[in-house]
N, C-alpha and C positions, 0 to 999 in steps of 0.2 A: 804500144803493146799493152793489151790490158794484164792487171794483175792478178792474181788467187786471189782468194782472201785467205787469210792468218788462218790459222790451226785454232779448230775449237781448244782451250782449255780445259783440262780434263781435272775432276776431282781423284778421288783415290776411289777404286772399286766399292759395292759393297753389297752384301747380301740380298738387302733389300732390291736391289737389282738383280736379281740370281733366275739362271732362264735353266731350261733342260732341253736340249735338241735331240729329235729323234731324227738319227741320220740311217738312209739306206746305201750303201759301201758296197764296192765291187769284192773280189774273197783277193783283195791285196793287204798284209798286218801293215804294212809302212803306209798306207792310209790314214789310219788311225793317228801316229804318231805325227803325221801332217796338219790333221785339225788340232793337234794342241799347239802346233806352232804359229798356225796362223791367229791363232786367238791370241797368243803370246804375243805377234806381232801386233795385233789389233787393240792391245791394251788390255786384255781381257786375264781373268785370273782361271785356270779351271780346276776343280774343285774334285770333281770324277767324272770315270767314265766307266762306264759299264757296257757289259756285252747282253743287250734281252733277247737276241735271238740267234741262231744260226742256221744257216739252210747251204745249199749245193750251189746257189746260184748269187748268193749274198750275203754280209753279215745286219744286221737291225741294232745298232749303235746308240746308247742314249749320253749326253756330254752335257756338264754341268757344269756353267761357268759362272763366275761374277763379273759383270759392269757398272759402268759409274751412273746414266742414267738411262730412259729406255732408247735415245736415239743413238748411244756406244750399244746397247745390245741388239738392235736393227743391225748396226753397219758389221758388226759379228756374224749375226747370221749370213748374211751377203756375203761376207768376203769366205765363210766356209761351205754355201752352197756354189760358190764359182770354183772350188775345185772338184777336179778330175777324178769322175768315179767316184763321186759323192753326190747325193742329194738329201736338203732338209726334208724331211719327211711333215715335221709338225713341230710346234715350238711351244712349250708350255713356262708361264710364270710360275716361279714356286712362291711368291708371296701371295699371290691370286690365289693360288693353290693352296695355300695355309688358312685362308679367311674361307675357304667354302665350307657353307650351314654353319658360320659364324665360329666363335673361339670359346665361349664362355655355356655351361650348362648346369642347372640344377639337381644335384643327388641328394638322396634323403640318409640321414647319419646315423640313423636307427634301421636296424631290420622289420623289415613287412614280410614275415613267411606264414606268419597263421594267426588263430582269429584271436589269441590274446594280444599278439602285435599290435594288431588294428583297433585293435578293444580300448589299448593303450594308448596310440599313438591316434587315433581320430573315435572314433563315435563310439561307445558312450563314455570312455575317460575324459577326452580332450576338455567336455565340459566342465568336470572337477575343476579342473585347469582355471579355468577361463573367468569358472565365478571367483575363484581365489584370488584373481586377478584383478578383478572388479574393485574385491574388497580391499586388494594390496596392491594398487596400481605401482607403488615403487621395485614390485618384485618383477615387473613384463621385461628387463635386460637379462636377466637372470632365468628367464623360463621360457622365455623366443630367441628365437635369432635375433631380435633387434640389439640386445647386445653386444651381437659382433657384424650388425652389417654398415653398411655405408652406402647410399646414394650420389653415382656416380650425374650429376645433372647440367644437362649444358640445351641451349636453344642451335648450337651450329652456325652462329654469326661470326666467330672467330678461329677458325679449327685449322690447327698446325699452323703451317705458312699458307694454308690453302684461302683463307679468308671466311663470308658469309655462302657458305657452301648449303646449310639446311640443316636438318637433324637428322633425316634418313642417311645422307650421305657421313653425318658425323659419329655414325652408329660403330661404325669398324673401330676409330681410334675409341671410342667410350666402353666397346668391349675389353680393348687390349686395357685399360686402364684398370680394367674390374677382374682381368688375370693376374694384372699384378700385384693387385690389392691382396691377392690368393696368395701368388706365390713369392712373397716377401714378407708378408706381415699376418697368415693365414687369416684374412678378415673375407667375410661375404657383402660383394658390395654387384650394384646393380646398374645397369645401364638406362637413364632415364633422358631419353631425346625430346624434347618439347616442343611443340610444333607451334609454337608462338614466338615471337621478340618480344610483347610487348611485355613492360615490366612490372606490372598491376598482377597480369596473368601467369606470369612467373611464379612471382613470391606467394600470390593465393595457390598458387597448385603445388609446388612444395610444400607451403604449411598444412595442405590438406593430407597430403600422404606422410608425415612426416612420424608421426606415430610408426610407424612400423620400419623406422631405422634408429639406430645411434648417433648416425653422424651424417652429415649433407656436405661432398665435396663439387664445389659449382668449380665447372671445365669449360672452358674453349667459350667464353662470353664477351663480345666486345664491348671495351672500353668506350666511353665512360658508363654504360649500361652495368656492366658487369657491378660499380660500386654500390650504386643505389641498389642492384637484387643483394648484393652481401651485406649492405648495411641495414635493413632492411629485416633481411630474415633475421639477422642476429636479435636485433628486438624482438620479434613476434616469437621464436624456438626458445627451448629451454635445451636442445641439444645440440653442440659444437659446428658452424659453419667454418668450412675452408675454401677460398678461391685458390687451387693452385698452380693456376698462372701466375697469381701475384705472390703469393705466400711459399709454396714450395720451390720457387724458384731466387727467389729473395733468400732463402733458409742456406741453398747450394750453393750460391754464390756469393756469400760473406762467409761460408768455411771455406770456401777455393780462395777468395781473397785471404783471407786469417790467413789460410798456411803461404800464398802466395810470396804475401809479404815476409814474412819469418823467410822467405829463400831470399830475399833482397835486400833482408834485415832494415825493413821500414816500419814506420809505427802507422795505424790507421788515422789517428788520428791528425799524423805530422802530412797525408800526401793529397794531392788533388786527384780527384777524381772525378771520368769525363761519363757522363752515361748518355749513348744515346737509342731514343726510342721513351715517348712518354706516355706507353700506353701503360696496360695491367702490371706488365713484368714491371716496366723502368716505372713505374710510380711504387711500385712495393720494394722495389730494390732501394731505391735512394730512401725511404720513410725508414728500412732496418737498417741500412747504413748508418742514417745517424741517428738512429737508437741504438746503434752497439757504438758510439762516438765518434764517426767519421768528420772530418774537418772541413776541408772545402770539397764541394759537390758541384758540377754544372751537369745542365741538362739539353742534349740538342735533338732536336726535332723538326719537322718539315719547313714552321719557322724561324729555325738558326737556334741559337742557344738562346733557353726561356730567362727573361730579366725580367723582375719586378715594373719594369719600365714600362713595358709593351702592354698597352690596354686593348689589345686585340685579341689575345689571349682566350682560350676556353675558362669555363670555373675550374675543372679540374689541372690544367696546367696552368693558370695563374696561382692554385695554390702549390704546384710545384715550386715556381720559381719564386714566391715567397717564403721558401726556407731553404733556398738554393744560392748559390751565384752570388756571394757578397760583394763581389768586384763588379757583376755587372760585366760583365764579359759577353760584346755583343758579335754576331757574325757569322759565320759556318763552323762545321766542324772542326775545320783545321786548327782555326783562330782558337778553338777549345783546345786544344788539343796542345798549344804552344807551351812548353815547360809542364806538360801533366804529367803524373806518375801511372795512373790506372787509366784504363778506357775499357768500358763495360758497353756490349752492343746488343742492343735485344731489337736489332728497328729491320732491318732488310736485307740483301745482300748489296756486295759491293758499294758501300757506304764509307767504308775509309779504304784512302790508297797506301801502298809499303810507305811511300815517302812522308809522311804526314808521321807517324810512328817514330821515326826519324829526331822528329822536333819535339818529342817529348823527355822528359829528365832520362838519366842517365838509369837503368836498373829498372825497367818500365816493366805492365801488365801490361796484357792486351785479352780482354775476353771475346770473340767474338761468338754470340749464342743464338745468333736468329737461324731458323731451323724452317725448312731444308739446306737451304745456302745460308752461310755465313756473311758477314760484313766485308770478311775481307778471307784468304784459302789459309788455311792456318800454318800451311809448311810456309808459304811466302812472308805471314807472319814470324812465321819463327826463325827469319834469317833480319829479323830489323828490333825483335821484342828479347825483354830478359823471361819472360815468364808467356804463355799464351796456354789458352785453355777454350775450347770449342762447346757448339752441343752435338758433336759430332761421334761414333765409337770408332772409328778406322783413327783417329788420331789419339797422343796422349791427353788425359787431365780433360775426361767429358765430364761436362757439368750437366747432369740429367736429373731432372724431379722424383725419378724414382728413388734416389736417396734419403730422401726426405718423406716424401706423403705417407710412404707405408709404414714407417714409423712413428709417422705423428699421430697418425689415425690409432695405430696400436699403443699409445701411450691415451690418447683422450677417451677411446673405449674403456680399458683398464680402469682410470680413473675419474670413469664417469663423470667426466666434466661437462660441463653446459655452456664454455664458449672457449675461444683460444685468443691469448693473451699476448702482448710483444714479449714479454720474458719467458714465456716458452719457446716461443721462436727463435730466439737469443739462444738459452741455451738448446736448442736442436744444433744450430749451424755450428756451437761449441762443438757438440759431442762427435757432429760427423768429421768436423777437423782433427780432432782429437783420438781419432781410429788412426789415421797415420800417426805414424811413431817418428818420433825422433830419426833413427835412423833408416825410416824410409823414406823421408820427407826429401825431395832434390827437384828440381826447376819442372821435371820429367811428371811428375806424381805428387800434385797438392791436393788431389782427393782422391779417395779409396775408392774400387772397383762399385759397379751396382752390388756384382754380385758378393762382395765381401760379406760374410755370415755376421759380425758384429755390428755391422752397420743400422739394421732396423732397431735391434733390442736396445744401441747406445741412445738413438733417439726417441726411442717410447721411455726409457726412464728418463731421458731428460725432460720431456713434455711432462713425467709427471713429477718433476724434480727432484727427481733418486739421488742426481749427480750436481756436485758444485759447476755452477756457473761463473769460467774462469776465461770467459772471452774478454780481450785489454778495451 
Protein backbone atom coordinates (compact mmCIF):
# COMPACT_ATOMS: atom_id res chain seq x y z
CA UNK A 1 0.00 0.00 0.00
CA UNK A 2 1.66 3.11 -0.94
CA UNK A 3 2.09 5.87 1.65
CA UNK A 4 1.32 9.94 1.78
CA UNK A 5 4.03 11.67 2.15
CA UNK A 6 4.74 13.63 5.67
CA UNK A 7 3.09 17.02 6.26
CA UNK A 8 4.91 19.95 4.97
CA UNK A 9 6.49 21.65 7.96
CA UNK A 10 5.16 24.71 8.46
CA UNK A 11 7.11 27.97 9.78
CA UNK A 12 4.99 30.42 11.69
CA UNK A 13 2.74 32.93 9.42
CA UNK A 14 3.98 36.11 8.43
CA UNK A 15 3.10 39.33 6.73
CA UNK A 16 5.21 39.18 4.26
CA UNK A 17 3.00 36.44 3.08
CA UNK A 18 -0.19 38.54 3.51
CA UNK A 19 -2.81 37.95 0.37
CA UNK A 20 -6.36 39.79 0.36
CA UNK A 21 -9.21 37.72 -1.40
CA UNK A 22 -11.87 39.11 -3.01
CA UNK A 23 -14.71 36.72 -2.40
CA UNK A 24 -18.29 36.90 -4.21
CA UNK A 25 -20.87 35.23 -1.34
CA UNK A 26 -24.24 34.12 -1.62
CA UNK A 27 -26.53 36.98 0.94
CA UNK A 28 -25.82 33.98 3.79
CA UNK A 29 -23.71 36.13 7.25
CA UNK A 30 -22.72 32.33 8.45
CA UNK A 31 -20.76 32.45 5.17
CA UNK A 32 -18.50 34.76 6.20
CA UNK A 33 -17.81 33.27 9.46
CA UNK A 34 -17.03 30.04 7.52
CA UNK A 35 -14.09 31.45 5.57
CA UNK A 36 -12.44 32.43 8.79
CA UNK A 37 -12.61 28.94 9.81
CA UNK A 38 -11.41 27.29 7.25
CA UNK A 39 -8.33 29.63 6.99
CA UNK A 40 -8.03 28.87 10.77
CA UNK A 41 -8.04 25.42 9.78
CA UNK A 42 -5.63 25.82 7.05
CA UNK A 43 -3.01 27.35 9.15
CA UNK A 44 -3.74 30.68 8.13
CA UNK A 45 -3.95 33.91 10.44
CA UNK A 46 -6.76 36.37 9.25
CA UNK A 47 -6.08 39.68 9.87
CA UNK A 48 -9.66 41.28 8.44
CA UNK A 49 -12.33 41.21 6.69
CA UNK A 50 -14.33 43.77 5.23
CA UNK A 51 -17.57 44.13 3.52
CA UNK A 52 -16.70 46.46 -0.27
CA UNK A 53 -19.79 45.91 -1.49
CA UNK A 54 -23.50 45.03 -1.11
CA UNK A 55 -26.06 44.20 -3.61
CA UNK A 56 -29.68 42.04 -3.59
CA UNK A 57 -28.14 39.26 -5.08
CA UNK A 58 -24.61 39.01 -3.18
CA UNK A 59 -22.36 40.35 -0.72
CA UNK A 60 -18.20 41.45 -2.51
CA UNK A 61 -16.10 40.29 0.47
CA UNK A 62 -12.44 41.29 0.85
CA UNK A 63 -10.44 38.75 3.58
CA UNK A 64 -6.97 39.36 4.68
CA UNK A 65 -5.03 36.69 5.84
CA UNK A 66 -1.41 35.72 6.75
CA UNK A 67 0.63 32.58 5.51
CA UNK A 68 3.83 31.08 5.90
CA UNK A 69 4.89 30.92 2.28
CA UNK A 70 3.29 31.46 -1.14
CA UNK A 71 2.42 27.57 -1.50
CA UNK A 72 0.23 27.77 2.34
CA UNK A 73 -1.33 30.89 0.60
CA UNK A 74 -2.29 28.95 -2.71
CA UNK A 75 -3.66 25.96 -0.60
CA UNK A 76 -5.83 28.96 1.41
CA UNK A 77 -7.23 30.06 -1.45
CA UNK A 78 -8.33 26.50 -2.70
CA UNK A 79 -9.60 25.23 0.24
CA UNK A 80 -11.78 28.76 0.58
CA UNK A 81 -12.92 28.82 -3.01
CA UNK A 82 -14.24 25.01 -2.53
CA UNK A 83 -16.87 26.13 -0.29
CA UNK A 84 -20.40 26.46 -0.80
CA UNK A 85 -21.70 29.78 -1.98
CA UNK A 86 -18.30 31.26 -2.21
CA UNK A 87 -16.17 32.06 -5.02
CA UNK A 88 -12.53 33.71 -5.10
CA UNK A 89 -13.13 36.47 -7.22
CA UNK A 90 -9.21 37.80 -7.40
CA UNK A 91 -6.48 37.47 -5.02
CA UNK A 92 -4.07 40.16 -4.48
CA UNK A 93 -0.47 40.23 -2.70
CA UNK A 94 -0.08 43.10 -0.21
CA UNK A 95 3.57 42.94 -0.31
CA UNK A 96 3.62 43.16 -4.21
CA UNK A 97 1.12 45.73 -3.56
CA UNK A 98 3.47 47.75 -1.25
CA UNK A 99 6.52 47.84 -3.75
CA UNK A 100 4.29 49.23 -6.61
CA UNK A 101 6.20 52.54 -8.28
CA UNK A 102 8.73 51.58 -5.83
CA UNK A 103 9.08 52.64 -1.91
CA UNK A 104 11.52 55.41 -1.82
CA UNK A 105 11.11 59.29 -3.40
CA UNK A 106 12.74 62.50 -3.62
CA UNK A 107 11.10 65.99 -1.74
CA UNK A 108 12.77 69.14 -1.87
CA UNK A 109 12.94 70.75 2.03
CA UNK A 110 12.71 74.20 1.11
CA UNK A 111 9.71 75.89 -0.45
CA UNK A 112 9.45 76.67 -4.40
CA UNK A 113 6.27 78.96 -4.33
CA UNK A 114 7.80 82.06 -6.05
CA UNK A 115 10.55 83.65 -7.79
CA UNK A 116 12.72 84.65 -4.70
CA UNK A 117 12.42 80.72 -3.76
CA UNK A 118 13.84 79.87 -6.96
CA UNK A 119 16.21 82.88 -6.97
CA UNK A 120 17.53 81.22 -3.92
CA UNK A 121 17.24 77.83 -4.23
CA UNK A 122 18.68 77.42 -8.11
CA UNK A 123 19.64 80.17 -10.57
CA UNK A 124 21.00 82.91 -9.98
CA UNK A 125 21.81 82.17 -5.99
CA UNK A 126 22.69 78.60 -6.13
CA UNK A 127 25.91 80.11 -7.87
CA UNK A 128 27.00 82.23 -4.79
CA UNK A 129 26.78 78.69 -3.36
CA UNK A 130 28.80 76.95 -5.47
CA UNK A 131 31.82 79.30 -6.02
CA UNK A 132 32.07 79.41 -2.13
CA UNK A 133 32.44 76.01 -2.36
CA UNK A 134 35.09 75.86 -4.69
CA UNK A 135 36.99 78.10 -2.49
CA UNK A 136 35.87 76.11 0.85
CA UNK A 137 35.51 72.75 -0.34
CA UNK A 138 35.45 71.65 3.54
CA UNK A 139 32.15 73.53 3.85
CA UNK A 140 30.15 71.01 0.70
CA UNK A 141 28.74 68.60 4.09
CA UNK A 142 27.49 71.46 5.51
CA UNK A 143 25.79 73.20 2.45
CA UNK A 144 24.45 69.96 0.37
CA UNK A 145 22.90 66.99 1.32
CA UNK A 146 26.06 65.24 1.18
CA UNK A 147 26.30 65.55 4.54
CA UNK A 148 23.56 63.49 5.35
CA UNK A 149 23.31 61.28 2.57
CA UNK A 150 24.55 57.62 2.11
CA UNK A 151 24.96 55.51 -0.95
CA UNK A 152 23.18 52.57 -0.68
CA UNK A 153 25.61 50.27 -3.40
CA UNK A 154 25.55 46.58 -4.12
CA UNK A 155 26.22 44.81 -7.86
CA UNK A 156 23.20 41.95 -6.89
CA UNK A 157 25.48 38.79 -6.66
CA UNK A 158 24.62 38.12 -3.08
CA UNK A 159 21.06 39.52 -2.20
CA UNK A 160 19.05 38.05 0.85
CA UNK A 161 19.07 34.16 0.59
CA UNK A 162 18.16 34.87 -3.07
CA UNK A 163 21.92 34.64 -4.28
CA UNK A 164 23.45 36.25 -7.76
CA UNK A 165 20.04 37.53 -8.74
CA UNK A 166 21.38 41.02 -10.70
CA UNK A 167 20.89 44.46 -9.79
CA UNK A 168 17.53 45.32 -11.36
CA UNK A 169 16.02 42.55 -9.36
CA UNK A 170 18.25 43.68 -6.30
CA UNK A 171 16.66 47.22 -6.63
CA UNK A 172 13.38 46.50 -4.13
CA UNK A 173 15.62 45.24 -1.13
CA UNK A 174 18.29 48.55 -1.89
CA UNK A 175 15.03 50.64 -1.69
CA UNK A 176 13.79 49.18 1.51
CA UNK A 177 17.40 49.70 2.84
CA UNK A 178 17.32 53.48 1.94
CA UNK A 179 13.77 53.83 3.96
CA UNK A 180 15.17 52.80 6.60
CA UNK A 181 18.07 54.79 6.54
CA UNK A 182 14.98 57.61 6.65
CA UNK A 183 13.15 56.23 9.03
CA UNK A 184 15.51 55.33 11.92
CA UNK A 185 18.39 57.40 11.59
CA UNK A 186 16.56 60.43 9.28
CA UNK A 187 19.64 60.22 6.82
CA UNK A 188 19.18 60.40 2.82
CA UNK A 189 20.56 57.60 1.32
CA UNK A 190 20.16 56.27 -2.40
CA UNK A 191 19.79 53.25 -4.08
CA UNK A 192 22.68 52.51 -6.41
CA UNK A 193 22.52 48.97 -8.43
CA UNK A 194 25.49 48.39 -10.51
CA UNK A 195 25.21 46.47 -13.47
CA UNK A 196 28.83 45.06 -13.40
CA UNK A 197 30.53 42.27 -10.88
CA UNK A 198 33.63 43.13 -11.98
CA UNK A 199 35.77 44.58 -9.38
CA UNK A 200 38.11 47.24 -11.17
CA UNK A 201 34.56 48.61 -12.28
CA UNK A 202 32.99 48.72 -9.06
CA UNK A 203 35.50 50.56 -7.11
CA UNK A 204 36.16 53.25 -10.18
CA UNK A 205 32.41 53.91 -10.41
CA UNK A 206 31.98 54.50 -6.61
CA UNK A 207 35.03 56.62 -6.46
CA UNK A 208 33.72 58.53 -9.35
CA UNK A 209 30.32 59.36 -7.73
CA UNK A 210 31.55 59.62 -4.49
CA UNK A 211 31.69 63.28 -4.05
CA UNK A 212 28.22 63.86 -3.61
CA UNK A 213 27.76 61.45 -0.45
CA UNK A 214 28.93 61.20 3.14
CA UNK A 215 29.18 57.75 3.47
CA UNK A 216 29.11 54.52 0.99
CA UNK A 217 27.35 51.46 2.45
CA UNK A 218 28.27 48.41 0.09
CA UNK A 219 25.04 45.73 0.24
CA UNK A 220 24.33 42.33 -0.83
CA UNK A 221 28.20 41.70 -2.57
CA UNK A 222 29.49 38.33 -2.68
CA UNK A 223 32.18 36.90 -0.96
CA UNK A 224 35.22 36.98 -1.30
CA UNK A 225 34.51 39.89 -3.96
CA UNK A 226 32.91 41.95 -1.65
CA UNK A 227 36.59 42.28 0.51
CA UNK A 228 38.65 43.50 -2.07
CA UNK A 229 35.72 46.29 -3.25
CA UNK A 230 35.79 47.28 0.67
CA UNK A 231 39.24 47.22 0.91
CA UNK A 232 39.88 48.89 -1.71
CA UNK A 233 37.56 51.87 -1.56
CA UNK A 234 38.72 52.48 1.97
CA UNK A 235 42.09 53.54 0.49
CA UNK A 236 41.06 55.48 -2.47
CA UNK A 237 37.74 57.65 -0.23
CA UNK A 238 38.30 59.97 2.33
CA UNK A 239 34.71 59.26 3.43
CA UNK A 240 33.48 56.19 5.76
CA UNK A 241 32.95 52.69 3.72
CA UNK A 242 30.58 50.07 5.44
CA UNK A 243 29.89 46.45 4.11
CA UNK A 244 26.98 45.61 6.13
CA UNK A 245 26.79 42.29 5.56
CA UNK A 246 29.88 41.86 7.21
CA UNK A 247 29.94 44.72 9.72
CA UNK A 248 26.33 45.43 10.70
CA UNK A 249 25.69 42.26 11.21
CA UNK A 250 28.95 41.21 13.27
CA UNK A 251 27.84 44.72 15.46
CA UNK A 252 24.10 42.66 16.30
CA UNK A 253 25.45 39.70 16.99
CA UNK A 254 28.19 40.23 19.61
CA UNK A 255 25.41 42.54 21.59
CA UNK A 256 22.93 39.46 21.29
CA UNK A 257 25.91 37.32 22.38
CA UNK A 258 27.02 40.06 25.31
CA UNK A 259 23.56 40.01 26.78
CA UNK A 260 23.14 36.21 25.80
CA UNK A 261 25.73 35.21 27.95
CA UNK A 262 25.05 37.45 30.98
CA UNK A 263 21.49 35.23 30.90
CA UNK A 264 23.80 32.02 31.31
CA UNK A 265 26.19 33.89 33.30
CA UNK A 266 29.36 32.95 30.86
CA UNK A 267 32.32 34.91 30.16
CA UNK A 268 33.14 35.50 26.34
CA UNK A 269 36.10 34.83 26.63
CA UNK A 270 35.83 31.49 28.94
CA UNK A 271 33.22 29.73 25.85
CA UNK A 272 33.69 27.93 22.57
CA UNK A 273 32.13 29.12 19.77
CA UNK A 274 30.91 27.23 16.59
CA UNK A 275 30.26 29.61 13.51
CA UNK A 276 29.10 28.29 10.55
CA UNK A 277 29.01 30.01 7.12
CA UNK A 278 32.53 31.65 6.07
CA UNK A 279 31.31 33.93 3.78
CA UNK A 280 30.78 38.19 4.58
CA UNK A 281 28.67 37.71 7.73
CA UNK A 282 30.76 34.64 9.27
CA UNK A 283 34.16 36.21 8.29
CA UNK A 284 33.22 39.75 10.14
CA UNK A 285 31.49 37.92 12.83
CA UNK A 286 34.55 35.71 14.14
CA UNK A 287 37.32 39.00 13.31
CA UNK A 288 34.80 41.15 16.00
CA UNK A 289 34.57 38.29 18.22
CA UNK A 290 37.89 38.34 18.83
CA UNK A 291 38.47 41.70 18.98
CA UNK A 292 35.98 42.11 21.67
CA UNK A 293 38.09 38.87 23.31
CA UNK A 294 36.49 35.70 22.38
CA UNK A 295 38.49 32.54 23.25
CA UNK A 296 38.01 29.52 21.18
CA UNK A 297 36.42 30.03 17.72
CA UNK A 298 35.72 27.26 14.91
CA UNK A 299 34.51 27.78 11.63
CA UNK A 300 32.56 25.19 9.60
CA UNK A 301 31.82 25.44 6.04
CA UNK A 302 31.12 23.24 3.03
CA UNK A 303 34.63 21.82 3.76
CA UNK A 304 33.81 20.73 7.45
CA UNK A 305 35.48 22.90 10.02
CA UNK A 306 38.42 25.28 8.46
CA UNK A 307 42.05 24.04 10.18
CA UNK A 308 45.15 25.58 9.63
CA UNK A 309 45.99 22.11 8.18
CA UNK A 310 43.91 21.93 5.05
CA UNK A 311 45.84 23.48 2.08
CA UNK A 312 43.02 23.35 0.04
CA UNK A 313 41.55 26.14 1.46
CA UNK A 314 40.60 29.50 -0.29
CA UNK A 315 43.05 32.81 0.59
CA UNK A 316 40.28 34.10 2.50
CA UNK A 317 39.20 31.09 4.55
CA UNK A 318 42.76 29.81 5.10
CA UNK A 319 42.99 33.15 6.68
CA UNK A 320 40.07 32.21 8.75
CA UNK A 321 41.28 29.29 10.01
CA UNK A 322 44.52 30.78 10.74
CA UNK A 323 43.33 32.58 13.79
CA UNK A 324 40.67 30.01 14.38
CA UNK A 325 40.50 26.28 15.68
CA UNK A 326 43.57 26.05 18.02
CA UNK A 327 42.64 22.43 18.58
CA UNK A 328 42.40 21.64 14.92
CA UNK A 329 39.18 20.29 15.22
CA UNK A 330 38.52 18.41 11.92
CA UNK A 331 35.10 16.97 10.65
CA UNK A 332 31.34 18.26 10.11
CA UNK A 333 29.40 20.28 12.17
CA UNK A 334 28.50 18.03 14.68
CA UNK A 335 32.03 17.03 15.54
CA UNK A 336 32.07 21.22 16.13
CA UNK A 337 29.61 21.35 17.73
CA UNK A 338 30.77 18.53 20.61
CA UNK A 339 30.97 20.40 24.09
CA UNK A 340 30.44 24.06 22.50
CA UNK A 341 28.76 26.64 24.28
CA UNK A 342 27.63 29.06 21.16
CA UNK A 343 26.76 28.19 17.73
CA UNK A 344 26.35 31.17 15.52
CA UNK A 345 24.68 30.24 11.71
CA UNK A 346 24.81 32.62 8.90
CA UNK A 347 25.30 29.55 6.15
CA UNK A 348 21.84 28.01 5.02
CA UNK A 349 18.90 26.37 6.24
CA UNK A 350 18.50 23.21 7.83
CA UNK A 351 22.30 22.82 8.46
CA UNK A 352 22.12 21.82 12.12
CA UNK A 353 19.66 18.99 13.44
CA UNK A 354 17.83 19.37 17.31
CA UNK A 355 20.09 16.60 18.22
CA UNK A 356 23.35 17.84 17.56
CA UNK A 357 22.50 20.98 20.13
CA UNK A 358 22.10 18.23 22.47
CA UNK A 359 25.86 17.66 22.55
CA UNK A 360 26.77 20.79 23.33
CA UNK A 361 27.77 22.36 27.12
CA UNK A 362 25.23 22.56 29.41
CA UNK A 363 23.44 26.59 29.18
CA UNK A 364 24.10 26.63 25.36
CA UNK A 365 23.40 29.62 22.54
CA UNK A 366 22.11 28.69 19.52
CA UNK A 367 21.80 31.65 16.77
CA UNK A 368 20.29 30.57 13.88
CA UNK A 369 20.43 33.86 11.28
CA UNK A 370 20.48 32.68 7.58
CA UNK A 371 17.57 34.45 6.17
CA UNK A 372 14.83 33.38 4.75
CA UNK A 373 15.08 30.02 6.47
CA UNK A 374 17.11 29.39 9.23
CA UNK A 375 19.64 26.65 10.15
CA UNK A 376 17.49 25.03 12.09
CA UNK A 377 13.10 26.37 13.17
CA UNK A 378 13.83 28.34 16.09
CA UNK A 379 10.78 27.00 18.27
CA UNK A 380 12.34 23.32 17.74
CA UNK A 381 15.46 25.06 18.83
CA UNK A 382 14.15 26.23 21.68
CA UNK A 383 13.04 22.94 23.09
CA UNK A 384 17.03 21.66 23.10
CA UNK A 385 18.98 25.51 23.56
CA UNK A 386 19.25 27.82 26.85
CA UNK A 387 19.21 30.87 24.86
CA UNK A 388 18.28 31.02 20.79
CA UNK A 389 17.87 34.12 18.68
CA UNK A 390 16.83 34.00 14.79
CA UNK A 391 16.78 36.68 11.92
CA UNK A 392 13.51 36.07 12.04
CA UNK A 393 10.39 38.93 13.61
CA UNK A 394 7.52 36.24 14.25
CA UNK A 395 9.99 34.87 16.84
CA UNK A 396 11.80 36.35 20.04
CA UNK A 397 15.45 38.10 20.14
CA UNK A 398 15.55 38.97 15.93
CA UNK A 399 18.87 39.87 15.36
CA UNK A 400 18.38 42.36 12.49
CA UNK A 401 20.97 44.96 10.87
CA UNK A 402 18.77 47.48 11.32
CA UNK A 403 19.83 48.00 14.73
CA UNK A 404 23.08 48.87 13.89
CA UNK A 405 23.56 50.58 10.17
CA UNK A 406 21.27 53.49 10.93
CA UNK A 407 23.01 54.28 13.72
CA UNK A 408 26.43 53.95 12.82
CA UNK A 409 25.91 55.93 9.66
CA UNK A 410 24.21 58.65 11.97
CA UNK A 411 27.29 58.71 14.27
CA UNK A 412 29.99 58.80 11.14
CA UNK A 413 27.99 61.61 9.40
CA UNK A 414 27.84 63.53 12.71
CA UNK A 415 31.49 63.20 13.07
CA UNK A 416 32.54 63.34 9.97
CA UNK A 417 34.73 60.73 9.92
CA UNK A 418 36.64 59.32 6.85
CA UNK A 419 36.64 55.61 7.78
CA UNK A 420 35.25 53.18 10.57
CA UNK A 421 37.31 51.54 12.94
CA UNK A 422 37.11 48.04 15.06
CA UNK A 423 36.49 50.27 18.26
CA UNK A 424 33.69 51.75 16.91
CA UNK A 425 32.17 48.74 16.16
CA UNK A 426 33.05 47.45 19.63
CA UNK A 427 31.61 50.00 21.12
CA UNK A 428 28.13 50.11 18.85
CA UNK A 429 27.31 46.30 19.73
CA UNK A 430 28.17 47.80 23.45
CA UNK A 431 25.63 50.40 23.26
CA UNK A 432 22.84 48.28 21.56
CA UNK A 433 23.41 45.57 24.50
CA UNK A 434 23.32 48.17 26.91
CA UNK A 435 19.60 49.54 25.83
CA UNK A 436 18.41 46.37 27.54
CA UNK A 437 18.40 46.90 31.23
CA UNK A 438 19.09 44.90 33.63
CA UNK A 439 15.76 44.24 34.48
CA UNK A 440 14.68 43.49 31.07
CA UNK A 441 17.22 41.36 30.22
CA UNK A 442 15.85 37.33 30.44
CA UNK A 443 16.69 34.24 27.96
CA UNK A 444 13.22 35.81 25.93
CA UNK A 445 14.95 39.46 25.20
CA UNK A 446 18.78 39.81 24.66
CA UNK A 447 18.19 42.53 22.14
CA UNK A 448 15.99 45.41 22.03
CA UNK A 449 13.04 45.84 19.56
CA UNK A 450 14.29 47.55 15.79
CA UNK A 451 11.75 49.80 16.80
CA UNK A 452 13.09 50.85 20.25
CA UNK A 453 13.46 54.96 20.07
CA UNK A 454 17.10 54.68 21.91
CA UNK A 455 18.41 52.30 19.98
CA UNK A 456 20.01 54.56 16.81
CA UNK A 457 20.97 57.74 19.08
CA UNK A 458 22.89 54.86 21.66
CA UNK A 459 24.84 53.93 18.65
CA UNK A 460 25.62 57.04 16.79
CA UNK A 461 27.19 58.35 20.07
CA UNK A 462 29.01 55.49 20.45
CA UNK A 463 30.53 55.38 16.86
CA UNK A 464 31.50 58.83 17.78
CA UNK A 465 32.60 57.88 21.26
CA UNK A 466 30.22 59.95 23.57
CA UNK A 467 29.90 56.75 25.68
CA UNK A 468 32.47 54.46 27.52
CA UNK A 469 33.26 51.30 26.00
CA UNK A 470 32.47 48.72 28.69
CA UNK A 471 32.12 45.64 26.58
CA UNK A 472 34.33 42.52 28.86
Amino acid sequence: MEQSPPPRRRTATSASYSITMRLHTELDPGLVGAVATVIAQAGGIVTAIDVAESRHDRLVVDVTCSATDNVHAGEIVAEVDALDGISVHKVSDRTFLLHLGGKIEVASKVPLRTRDDLSMAYTPGVGRVSMALFEHPEDIPKLTVKGNSVAVVTDGSAVLGLGNIGPGAALPVMEGKAALFKRFAGIDAWPICLDTQDVDRIVDTVVAIAPGFGGINLEDIAAPRCFEVERRLRERLDIPVFHDDQHGTAIVVLAALTNALRCVEKRLADVRIVVAGAGAAGTAIVTLLLAAGAGEVIVWDKEGCLSRDDASLSPAKAELARCTNQRRVTGGLADALDGADVFIGVSGPGVLQAEWIDRMAEGNVVFALANPDPEIDPAEAGRHAAVVASGRSDYPNQINNVLAFPGVFRGLLDARAHNVTTEMLLRAADAIAHVVTDDELNTAFIIPSVFHADVASAVAAAIQGDQPDTSS
